[in-house]
N, C-alpha and C positions, 0 to 999 in steps of 0.2 A: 316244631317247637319254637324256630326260633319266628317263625310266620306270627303264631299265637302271642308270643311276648310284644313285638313289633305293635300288634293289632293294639293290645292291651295298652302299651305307652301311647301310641296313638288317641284311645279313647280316652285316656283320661287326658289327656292333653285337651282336646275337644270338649272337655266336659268342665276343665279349670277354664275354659275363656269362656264358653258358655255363661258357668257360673259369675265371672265375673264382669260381664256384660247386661246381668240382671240389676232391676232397679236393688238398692239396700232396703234391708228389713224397716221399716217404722219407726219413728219417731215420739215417746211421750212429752208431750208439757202439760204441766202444772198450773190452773187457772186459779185463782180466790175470789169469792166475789164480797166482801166486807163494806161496810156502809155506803152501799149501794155504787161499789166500786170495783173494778178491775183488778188486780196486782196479780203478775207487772200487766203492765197496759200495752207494753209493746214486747211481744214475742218473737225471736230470730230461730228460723228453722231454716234443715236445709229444703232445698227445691229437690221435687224429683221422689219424693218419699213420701208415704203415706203420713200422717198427722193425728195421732190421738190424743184428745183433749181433755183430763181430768178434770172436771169446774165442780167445786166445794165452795157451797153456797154458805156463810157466815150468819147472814141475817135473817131476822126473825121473818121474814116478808119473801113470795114466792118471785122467782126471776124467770124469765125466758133469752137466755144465749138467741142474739139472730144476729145473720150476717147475708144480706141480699149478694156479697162478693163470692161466700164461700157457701149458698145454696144453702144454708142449715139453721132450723131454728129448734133449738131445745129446752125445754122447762127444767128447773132444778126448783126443789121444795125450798120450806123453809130449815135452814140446817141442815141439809142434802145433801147428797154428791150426785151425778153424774158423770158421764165419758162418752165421749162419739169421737170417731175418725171424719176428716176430712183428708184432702187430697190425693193423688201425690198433685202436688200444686208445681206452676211452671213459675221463677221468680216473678217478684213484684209485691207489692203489699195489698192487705184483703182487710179492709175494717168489719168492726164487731161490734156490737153495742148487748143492754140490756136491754128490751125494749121494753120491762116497763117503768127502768129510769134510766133512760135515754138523756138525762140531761147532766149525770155524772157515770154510770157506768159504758164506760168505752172504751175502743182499744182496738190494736192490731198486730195483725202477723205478718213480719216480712219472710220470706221465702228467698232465701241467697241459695247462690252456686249456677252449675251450670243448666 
């Protein structure tokens, strides 16, 4: 009995540093895309975690999210939504554009921590 108890504390001991050895659950942010802009235009996440990205597209005109940093490029209608996950990213920043107005909608994600 007391073999089996021993075993028992044991394993959950191994199983509490396991778990917290694991990356943390994901991340949402919140994107808008409104006259043909970003907001906010610089988004702080942490590093090390997955990233999903809500983008609600405000205007009347179709957008495509692309970002050659972060491998992803996604359409939102007009008056849409969409969501896609990026990373877990390692710090540093990853810009983002509209690309198809690339000459006001822009922005980026810093990725802090360890």
């Amino acid at each position: 009995m007391l073999l089996r108890l021993t075993f028992a504390a044991l394993a959950a001991t191994l199983l509490a540093g396991f778990a917290a050895a694991q990356p943390s659950a994901g991340v949402t942010v919140a994107l808008t895309l409104k006259d043909h802009r970003f907001a906010p235009q610089k988004l702080t996440v942490p590093a090390g975690r997955p990233i999903r990205i809500e983008l609600v597209n405000q205007d009347p005109a179709t957008e495509e999210f692309d970002s050659d940093d972060l491998h992803v490029e996604k359409d939102v209608t007009p008056h849409g939504r969409t969501s896609f996950t990026v990373g877990p990213l390692k710090p540093g920043t990853y810009a983002f554009m509209g690309e198809l107005h690339a000459d006001t909608a822009s922005g980026e994600i810093v990725a802090v921590g360890p």
